[in-house]
N, C-alpha and C positions, 0 to 999 in steps of 0.2 A: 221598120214601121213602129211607131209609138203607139196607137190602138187599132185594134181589129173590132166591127160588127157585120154582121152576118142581118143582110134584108133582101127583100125585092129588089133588085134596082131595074126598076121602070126610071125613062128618062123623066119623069118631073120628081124622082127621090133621086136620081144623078144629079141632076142641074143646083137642086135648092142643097146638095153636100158641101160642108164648109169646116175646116179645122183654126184654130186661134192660133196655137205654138205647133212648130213640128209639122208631122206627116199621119197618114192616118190610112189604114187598108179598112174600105167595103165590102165584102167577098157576099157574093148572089147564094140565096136563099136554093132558086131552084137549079143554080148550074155550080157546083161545088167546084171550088178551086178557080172559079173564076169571077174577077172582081175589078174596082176601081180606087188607086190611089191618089188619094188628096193632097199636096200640100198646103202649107202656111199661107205661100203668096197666090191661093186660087187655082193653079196649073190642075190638071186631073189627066189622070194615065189611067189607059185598061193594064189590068194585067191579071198575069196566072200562077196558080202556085204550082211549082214544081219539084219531082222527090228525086235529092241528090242520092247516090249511090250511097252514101251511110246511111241515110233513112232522112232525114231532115229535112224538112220542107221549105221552099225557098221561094218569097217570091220575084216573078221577074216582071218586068215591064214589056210590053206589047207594041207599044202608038201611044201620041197623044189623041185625048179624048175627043173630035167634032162637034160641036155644038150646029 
């Protein structure tokens, strides 16, 4: 992912998320490690970050997002 922020995501700060270039991870304020990825063309994926066996955090994708 090319930026990470860290907010609420209530669905009308899901809906109104939008990236220019690239991909972009939302990761939720009150549920740590779990968040929604943006891309370019609009697409949006829940996903979660998970810790590989070296320690490194990775995230993965879940679903596409429902509107």
């Amino acid at each position: 992912m090319v930026a990470t922020k860290t907010l609420k995501l209530a669905k009308r700060i899901v809906d109104s998320l939008s990236v220019s270039s690239g991909d972009a991870g939302f990761w939720n304020r009150d549920l740590p490690g779990f968040g929604v990825r943006v891309y370019a063309k609009g697409r949006k994926v829940w996903c979660a970050q998970v810790q590989k066996p070296s320690g490194r955090l990775m995230p993965v994708d879940l679903g596409p997002l429902e509107s």
